[in-house]
C-alpha positions in Angstrom: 0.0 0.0 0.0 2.5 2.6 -0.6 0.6 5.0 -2.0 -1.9 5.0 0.6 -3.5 8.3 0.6 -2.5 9.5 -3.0 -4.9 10.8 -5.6 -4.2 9.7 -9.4 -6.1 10.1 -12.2 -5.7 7.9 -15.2 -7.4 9.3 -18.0 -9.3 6.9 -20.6 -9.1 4.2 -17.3 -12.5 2.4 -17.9 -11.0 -0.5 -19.8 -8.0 -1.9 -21.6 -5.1 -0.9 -20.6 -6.2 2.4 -18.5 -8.3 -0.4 -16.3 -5.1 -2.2 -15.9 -3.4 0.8 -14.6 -5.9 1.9 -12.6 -6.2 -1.6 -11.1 -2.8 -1.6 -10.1 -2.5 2.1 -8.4 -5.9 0.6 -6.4 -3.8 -2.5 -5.1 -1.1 0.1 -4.2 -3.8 2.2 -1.9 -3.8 4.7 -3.8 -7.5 6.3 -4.0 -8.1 6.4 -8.1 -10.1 8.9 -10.7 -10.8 7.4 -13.5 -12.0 9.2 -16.9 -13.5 9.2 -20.0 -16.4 10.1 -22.3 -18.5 7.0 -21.6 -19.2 5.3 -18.4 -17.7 2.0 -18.0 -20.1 -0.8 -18.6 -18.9 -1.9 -14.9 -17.2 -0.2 -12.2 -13.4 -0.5 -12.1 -12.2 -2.2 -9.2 -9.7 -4.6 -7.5 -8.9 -5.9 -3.8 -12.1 -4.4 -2.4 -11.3 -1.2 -3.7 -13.1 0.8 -6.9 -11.9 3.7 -8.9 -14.4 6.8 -8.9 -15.6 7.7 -12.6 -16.1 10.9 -13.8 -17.1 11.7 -17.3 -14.8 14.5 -19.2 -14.1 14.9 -23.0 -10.3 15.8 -23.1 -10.7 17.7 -26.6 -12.2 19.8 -24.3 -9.8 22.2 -22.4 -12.2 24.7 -20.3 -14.0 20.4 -19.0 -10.2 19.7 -18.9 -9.4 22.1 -16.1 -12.3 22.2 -14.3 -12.5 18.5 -14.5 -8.5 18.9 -12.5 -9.7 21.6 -10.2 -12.5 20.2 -9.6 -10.8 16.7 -8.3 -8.0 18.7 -6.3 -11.1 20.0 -4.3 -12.8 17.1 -3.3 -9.7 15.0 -2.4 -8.0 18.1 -0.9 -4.9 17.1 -3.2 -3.8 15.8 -6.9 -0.3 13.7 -6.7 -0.1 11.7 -10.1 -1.5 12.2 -13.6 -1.7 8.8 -16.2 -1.8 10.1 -19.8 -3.2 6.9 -21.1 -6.3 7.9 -23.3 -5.2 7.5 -26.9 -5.6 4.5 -30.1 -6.1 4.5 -33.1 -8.3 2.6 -36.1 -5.9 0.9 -38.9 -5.9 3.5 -41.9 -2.9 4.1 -44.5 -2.2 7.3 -44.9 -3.2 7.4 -48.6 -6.9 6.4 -47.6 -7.5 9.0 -45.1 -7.7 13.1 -45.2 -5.8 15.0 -43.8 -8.6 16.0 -41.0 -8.9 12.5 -39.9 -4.7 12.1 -39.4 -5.1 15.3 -37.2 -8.0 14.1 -35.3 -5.7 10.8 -34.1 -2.7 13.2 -33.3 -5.2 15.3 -31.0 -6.1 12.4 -28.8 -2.8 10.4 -28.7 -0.3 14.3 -28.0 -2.7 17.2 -27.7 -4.9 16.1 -25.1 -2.1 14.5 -23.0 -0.8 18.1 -23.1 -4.0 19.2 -22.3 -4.3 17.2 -19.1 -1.1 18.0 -17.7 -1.5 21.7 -18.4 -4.6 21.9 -16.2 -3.0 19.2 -13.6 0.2 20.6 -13.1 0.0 23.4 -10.5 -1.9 20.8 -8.3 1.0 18.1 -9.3 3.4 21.1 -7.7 1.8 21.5 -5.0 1.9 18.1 -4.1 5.6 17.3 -5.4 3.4 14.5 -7.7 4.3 12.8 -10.8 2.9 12.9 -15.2 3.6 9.1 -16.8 2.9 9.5 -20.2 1.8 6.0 -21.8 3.8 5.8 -24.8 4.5 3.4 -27.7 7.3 1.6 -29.5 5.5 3.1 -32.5 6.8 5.9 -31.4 10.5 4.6 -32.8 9.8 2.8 -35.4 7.9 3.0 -38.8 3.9 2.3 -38.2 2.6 1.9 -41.7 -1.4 2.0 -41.2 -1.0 3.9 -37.9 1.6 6.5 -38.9 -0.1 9.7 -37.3 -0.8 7.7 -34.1 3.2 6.6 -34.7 3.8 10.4 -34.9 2.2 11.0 -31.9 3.9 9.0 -29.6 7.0 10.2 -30.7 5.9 13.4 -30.0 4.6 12.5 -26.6 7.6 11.0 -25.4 9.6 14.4 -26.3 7.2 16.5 -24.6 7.6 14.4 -21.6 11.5 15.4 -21.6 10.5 18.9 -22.3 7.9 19.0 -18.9 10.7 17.4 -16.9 13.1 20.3 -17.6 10.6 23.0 -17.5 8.6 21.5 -14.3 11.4 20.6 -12.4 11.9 20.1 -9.1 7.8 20.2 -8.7 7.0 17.6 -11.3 8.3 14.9 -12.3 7.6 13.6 -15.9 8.2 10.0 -17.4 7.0 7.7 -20.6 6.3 4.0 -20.5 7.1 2.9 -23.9 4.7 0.0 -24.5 4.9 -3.5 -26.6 1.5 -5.1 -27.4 -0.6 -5.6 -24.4 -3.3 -8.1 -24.3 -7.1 -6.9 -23.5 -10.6 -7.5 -24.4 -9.8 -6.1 -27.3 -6.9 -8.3 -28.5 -8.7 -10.8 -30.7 -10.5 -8.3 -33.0 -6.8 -7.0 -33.7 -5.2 -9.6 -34.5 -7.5 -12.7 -34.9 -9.2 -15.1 -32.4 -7.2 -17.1 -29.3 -4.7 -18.9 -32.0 -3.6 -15.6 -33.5 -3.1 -13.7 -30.2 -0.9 -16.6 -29.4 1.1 -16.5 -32.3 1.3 -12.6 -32.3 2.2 -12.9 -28.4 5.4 -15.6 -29.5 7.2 -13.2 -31.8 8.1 -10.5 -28.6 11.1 -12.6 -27.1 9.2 -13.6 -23.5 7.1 -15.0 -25.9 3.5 -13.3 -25.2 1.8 -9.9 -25.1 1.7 -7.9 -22.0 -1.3 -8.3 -19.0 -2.6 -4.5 -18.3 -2.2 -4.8 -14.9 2.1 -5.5 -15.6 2.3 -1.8 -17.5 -0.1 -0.5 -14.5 2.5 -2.1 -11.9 5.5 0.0 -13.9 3.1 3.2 -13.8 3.0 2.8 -10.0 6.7 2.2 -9.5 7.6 5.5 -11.4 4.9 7.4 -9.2 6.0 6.1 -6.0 9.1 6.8 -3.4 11.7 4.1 -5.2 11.9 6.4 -8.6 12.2 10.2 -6.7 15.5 10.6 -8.7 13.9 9.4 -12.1 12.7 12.2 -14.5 12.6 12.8 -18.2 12.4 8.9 -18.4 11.8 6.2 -21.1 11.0 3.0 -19.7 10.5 0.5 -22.0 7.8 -2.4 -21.2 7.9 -4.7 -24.5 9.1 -7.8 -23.2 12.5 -7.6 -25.1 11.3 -5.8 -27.9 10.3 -6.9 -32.0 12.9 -9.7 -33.3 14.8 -8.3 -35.8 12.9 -10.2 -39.2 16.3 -10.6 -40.6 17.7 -12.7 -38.0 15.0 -15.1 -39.6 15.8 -14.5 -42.6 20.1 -15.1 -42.2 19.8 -18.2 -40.7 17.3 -20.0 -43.1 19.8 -21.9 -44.7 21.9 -22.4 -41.6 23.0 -25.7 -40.3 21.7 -26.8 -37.1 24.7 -26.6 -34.5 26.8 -23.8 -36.3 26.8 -21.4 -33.5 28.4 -18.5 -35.9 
């Protein structure tokens, strides 16, 4: 229970991902908001313990900070902020306007922006924490999701930036995630089978469990990681093997260890 006490929001926190990291700062005692545009279809809890829903749109920044002012009132203080509201459909750039590109980089870098804007001199007051829920998209080419790609490489840099600027009152860090496996896993990438296989190409050979990215969202809120600001920490289980390893050792011999 080390963050008996605390208040943290997690923004989009109703499911998916956000649920898992909302789950996680509940197990750590810490007393949770959780956001979005739509109620949850059931409440978000774990241990005993349920997160308190409040409806906000974050492309809406006068909601935005009285939705923060609003939560620093009732619980007297605000001491950590999860950016994780973001996603994206599958669209090539080529079969999408330009307005629709926009509207993805919006959700995934403006309203995280947003959100910590209107947080922040709560944060300070409080010596609290921003994690920014990033994506190895972020580094890499993401043909089909290239404005959300652009996005989280965005994100992650203006988590740097905020670390500078908000120093010593704020500190500012990115999780960089893998795949992570929720109740939406199968429409992405097929039914149990092709989960499975998807899950054995990261090298510990399965996608992430929400609740494991929520566990490295409380570590870099709580007392262990004061020192750690401007961050990147990467939860993908080892990453994407390289597909020309694969292709290299086609040929190869079995036992030739070159």
């Amino acid at each position: 229970m080390e963050l008996a006490g605390k208040a943290v929001v997690v923004t989009g926190g109703t499911r998916g991902v956000g649920a898992g990291i909302a789950k996680a700062f509940l197990d750590a005692g810490a007393d949770v908001i959780v956001c979005a545009r739509r109620p949850p279809e059931a409440a978000v809890e774990s241990g005993g313990r349920k997160a308190e829903f409040r409806p906000l749109d974050l492309r809406d920044a006068e909601a935005v900070r009285d939705f923060f002012e609003a939560v620093a009132a009732d619980h007297g203080h605000l001491d950590a902020l999860v950016n994780n509201a973001g996603g994206t459909p599958y669209r090539l750039l080529g079969e999408g306007e330009a307005e629709r590109h926009a509207r993805v980089i919006a959700l995934n870098l403006t309203a995280p922006l947003t959100a910590s804007l209107a947080a922040r001199p709560y944060l300070a007051a409080a010596h609290g924490s921003i994690v920014m829920i990033g994506s190895v998209s972020g580094a890499r080419p993401s043909p089909g999701t290239a404005a959300y790609g652009a996005a989280k490489a965005g994100l992650e840099n203006l988590a740097r930036s905020m670390a500078v600027e908000w120093a010593p009152g704020v500190r500012v860090n990115t999780l960089v995630l893998g795949m992570v496996r929720t109740e939406l896993s199968e429409l992405h990438y097929g039914d149990a089978r092709g989960v499975a296989a998807v899950g054995r190409t990261v090298p510990l050979g399965r996608l992430a469990e929400p609740q494991e990215v929520g566990a490295a969202a409380v570590f870099l809120t709580g007392a262990r990681a004061s020192y750690i600001s401007g961050a990147s920490l990467l939860v993908h289980g080892g990453g994407e093997r390289p597909a020309f390893l694969d292709a290299a050792n086609v040929n190869k011999p079995e036992g030739n260890g070159r």
